[in-house]
N, C-alpha and C positions, 0 to 999 in steps of 0.2 A: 465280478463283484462290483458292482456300484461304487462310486465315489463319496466321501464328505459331503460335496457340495450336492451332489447327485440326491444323497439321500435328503440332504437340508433343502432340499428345491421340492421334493417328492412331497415334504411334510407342511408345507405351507396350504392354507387358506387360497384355493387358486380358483377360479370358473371349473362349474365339472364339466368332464371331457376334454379338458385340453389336455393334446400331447406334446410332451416337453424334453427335445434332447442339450444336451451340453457339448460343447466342442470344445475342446482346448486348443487354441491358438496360439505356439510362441511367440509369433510379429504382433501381436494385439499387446494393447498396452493398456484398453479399458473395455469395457463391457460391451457386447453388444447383441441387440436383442432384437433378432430378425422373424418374419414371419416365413412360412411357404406358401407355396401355393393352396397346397393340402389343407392348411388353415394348422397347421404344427408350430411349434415354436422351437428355435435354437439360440441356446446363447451361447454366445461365441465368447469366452473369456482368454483371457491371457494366464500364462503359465504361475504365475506368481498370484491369484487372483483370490481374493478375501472372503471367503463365503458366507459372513455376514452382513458384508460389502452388498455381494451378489444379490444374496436373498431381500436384500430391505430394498435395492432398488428396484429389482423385478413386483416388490408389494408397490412401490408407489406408481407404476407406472402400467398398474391390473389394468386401468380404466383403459388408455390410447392402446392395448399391446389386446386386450378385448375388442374392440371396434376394428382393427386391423386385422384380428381374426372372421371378423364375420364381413369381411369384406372380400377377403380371400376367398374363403368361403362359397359367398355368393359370386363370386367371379368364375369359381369354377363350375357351379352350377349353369351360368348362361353360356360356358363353352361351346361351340359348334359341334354339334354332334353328325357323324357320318354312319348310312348303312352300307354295308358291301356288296349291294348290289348291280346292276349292271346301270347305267346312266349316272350313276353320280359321279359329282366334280371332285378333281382334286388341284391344287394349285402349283404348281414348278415354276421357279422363275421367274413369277409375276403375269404368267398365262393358264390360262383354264382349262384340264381337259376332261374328257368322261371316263367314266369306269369299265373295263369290257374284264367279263370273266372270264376264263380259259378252263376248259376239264382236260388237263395235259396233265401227264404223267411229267417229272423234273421240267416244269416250266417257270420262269421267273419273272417279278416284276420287270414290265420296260415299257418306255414310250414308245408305240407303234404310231406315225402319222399323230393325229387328235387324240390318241386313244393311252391312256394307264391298262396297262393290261395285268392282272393280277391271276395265277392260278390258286383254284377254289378247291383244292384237294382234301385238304386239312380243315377245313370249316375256320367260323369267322375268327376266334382266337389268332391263328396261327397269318391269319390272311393280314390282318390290324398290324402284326407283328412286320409281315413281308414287308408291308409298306413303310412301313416306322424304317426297318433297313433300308426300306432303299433311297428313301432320304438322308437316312446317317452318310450311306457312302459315297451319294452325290454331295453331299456337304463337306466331309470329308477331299473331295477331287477336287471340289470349289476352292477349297482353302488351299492347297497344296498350290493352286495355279496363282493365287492372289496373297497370300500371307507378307511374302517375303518383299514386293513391291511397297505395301502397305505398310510394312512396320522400317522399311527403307524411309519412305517418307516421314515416319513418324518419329522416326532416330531413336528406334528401340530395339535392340536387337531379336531376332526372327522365332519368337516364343513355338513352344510344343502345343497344337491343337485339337482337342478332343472334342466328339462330336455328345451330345447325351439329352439327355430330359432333364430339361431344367425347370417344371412348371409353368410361370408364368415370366420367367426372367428368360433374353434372348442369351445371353450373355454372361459370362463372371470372368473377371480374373483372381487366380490362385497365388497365393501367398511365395511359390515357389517360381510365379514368373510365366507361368502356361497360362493356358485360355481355356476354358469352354464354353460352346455354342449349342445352344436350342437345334435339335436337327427339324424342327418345325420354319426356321430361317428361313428355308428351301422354299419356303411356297410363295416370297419376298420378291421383287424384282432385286437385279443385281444390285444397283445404286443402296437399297435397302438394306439387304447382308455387308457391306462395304461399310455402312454407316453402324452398323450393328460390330464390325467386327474393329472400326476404328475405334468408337467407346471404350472399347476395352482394350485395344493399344495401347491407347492414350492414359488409359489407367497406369500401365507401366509407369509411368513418367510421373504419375499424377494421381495421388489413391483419392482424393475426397472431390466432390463435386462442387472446387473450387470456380473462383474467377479464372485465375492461371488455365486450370482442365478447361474451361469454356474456350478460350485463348486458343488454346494449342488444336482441340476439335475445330475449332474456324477455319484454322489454318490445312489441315488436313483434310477436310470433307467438302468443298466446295457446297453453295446452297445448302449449308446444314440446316438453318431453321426451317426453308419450305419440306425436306427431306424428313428432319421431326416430327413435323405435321402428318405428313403421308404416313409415316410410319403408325404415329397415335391414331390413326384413321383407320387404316387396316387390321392392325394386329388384332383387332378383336374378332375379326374375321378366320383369321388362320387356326386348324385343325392342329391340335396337339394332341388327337390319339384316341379324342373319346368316341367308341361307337355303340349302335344301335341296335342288340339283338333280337331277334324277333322269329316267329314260329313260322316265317313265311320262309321259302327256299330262296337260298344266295341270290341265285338269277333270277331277275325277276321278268327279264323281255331279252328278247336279240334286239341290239340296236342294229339297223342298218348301218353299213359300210359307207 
């Protein structure tokens, strides 16, 4: 059953199409009204939260919380798009490799030499899917080797880290103190995920996008601003899942060896 506020949020005058969830946050202490990637909105309120509070600031703020929708939006539209074919690149690590199919019976993604090898069993669905895993638990084995250094440095104690889709954010930290990372990270040089995964150490210490938070990332990430750079350079580059299906068959050539 829907909430008060759920229902008072449903019945307002809003852009059609917009999809609108609510989250209750105990640590929140004011409103706050996030986009995703999807182009959805969430308001994140606090447990004590006024619902006509809520509702009249979400009307005054149609105009910026619209334009941030159609930017998301379009952001997701110029996505990199991937086919699963044989010769396409994927990125690990900050290096390049190509796609080699496999028609094996129990075969798994892995880096052979240059090559991503992917078996083609299950058609593209399930293939999109193999790979999205195998970056999960190479991010996953990343973190586990680097976390605990990292948040040594940081003086934060050695948070729980979860690997997931996050849209278009690399990063978040959780109200309970954990972390999650984009498993898209992976396709980053190291220094990159390091600076991705300090951000949000540092949030421990530091929730707003203070002076102080600037401070304490300086201190932690050596060359942070040419690092930001590179980061805002690439990221629009990096694959986060969307592919290209098409009536042609998976393989499209043997690459030589």
């Amino acid at each position: 059953m829907s909430s008060p506020l759920e229902r008072a949020v449903s019945a307002l005058p809003l852009p059609p199409g917009w999809r609108i969830r609510v989250q209750i946050r105990p640590r929140r202490r004011t409103l706050g009204i996030e986009v995703a990637s999807d182009g959805s909105v969430l308001l994140a309120v606090p447990v004590d939260a006024d619902v006509e509070e809520v509702t009249e600031t979400l009307l005054s703020n149609v105009d910026r919380v619209a334009r941030a929708v159609r930017r998301r939006v379009a952001e997701g539209a110029e996505q990199p798009v991937k086919e699963l074919v044989d010769g396409e690149h994927f990125s690990y690590l900050g290096r390049s490799y190509r796609l080699r199919l496999r028609e094996e019976p129990k075969a798994r993604v892995r880096l052979v030499g240059g090559w991503l090898e992917l078996p083609v069993n299950e058609g593209v669905p399930v293939g999109k899917q193999a790979i999205i895993d195998w970056y999960t638990t190479r991010c996953l084995r990343w973190c586990k080797e680097h976390v605990s250094a990292l948040a040594s440095r940081a003086g934060v104690p050695v948070p729980a880290v979860k690997v997931l889709d996050l849209g278009n954010r690399w990063g978040e930290r959780r109200a309970d103190g954990s972390i999650n990372l984009h498993w898209a990270v992976m396709q980053m040089s190291s220094p990159l995920i390091e600076l991705v995964l300090a951000h949000e150490l540092t949030h421990l210490r530091t929730a707003r996008h203070s002076v102080a938070f600037k401070e304490q990332l300086t201190m932690l990430v050596p060359g942070l601003e040419s690092l930001e750079r590179q980061l805002a350079a690439e990221e629009k580059a990096a694959w986060r899942g969307h592919v290209r299906v098409t009536a042609r068959p998976l393989i499209r050539s043997r690459c030589s060896t």
